[in-house]
C-alpha positions, 0 to 999 in steps of 0.5 A: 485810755487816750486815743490818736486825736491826743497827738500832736498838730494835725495836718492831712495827706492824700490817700490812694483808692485801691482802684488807683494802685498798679493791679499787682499792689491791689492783692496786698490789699486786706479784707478791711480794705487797708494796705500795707503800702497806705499803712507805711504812707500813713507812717511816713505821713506821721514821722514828716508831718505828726498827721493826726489823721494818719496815726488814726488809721495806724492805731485803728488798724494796729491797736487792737492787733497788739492788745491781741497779742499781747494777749497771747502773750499772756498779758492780763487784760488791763495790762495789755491795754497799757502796753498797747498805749505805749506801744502806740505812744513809741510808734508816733515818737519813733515813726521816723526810725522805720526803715522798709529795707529792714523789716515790714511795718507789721514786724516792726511794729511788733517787735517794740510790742515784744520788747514792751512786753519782755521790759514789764517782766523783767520789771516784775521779776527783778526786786527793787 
């Protein structure tokens, strides 16, 4: 299983403390003390820059999220480590083609889990 210290070059950007957020943005801040809007900056980080740092973050928050899922999908164990490894490999390759004006980061993020998960099936169910 690789991880996010794989890719790319690194370089690092700014982070907010939740201390520096307007108090209507702090309540979008989660137990883990992660926010939707440092996630999507992380996001922009890694599409402008390929921030190693940055995809770290994402994959620790959002990793083990997608195994779960998949998981609840009904993905075997094994598989649903795979599938979060692409998943995580499709977000650093298209991190540019996310758009805030269409979707929440979560559900983009998501949807592609979704997609790898039904293209496995239609793998599996279709004979060569």
């Amino acid at each position: 299983m690789w991880n996010a210290t794989e890719i790319g070059p690194s370089l690092t950007t700014p982070c907010l403390a939740p201390a520096m957020l307007p108090r209507n943005m702090r309540s979008m801040m989660d137990v883990g003390g992660t926010s939707d809007l440092g996630l999507e900056a992380d996001l922009l980080a890694v599409a402008t820059n390929r921030d190693r740092a940055a995809f770290q973050r994402l994959f620790a928050h959002y990793a083990p999220r997608i195994k779960s899922y998949l998981r609840r999908l009904g993905a075997e164990d094994g598989a649903a480590e795979d599938l979060t490894q692409e998943v995580m490999l499709s977000i650093w390759r298209r991190a540019h083609q996310f758009d805030r004006t269409r979707a929440a980061l979560s559900t983009w993020i998501f949807t592609i889990a979704r997609n790898k998960r039904i293209d496995v099936l239609r793998r599996e169910r279709r004979p060569e």
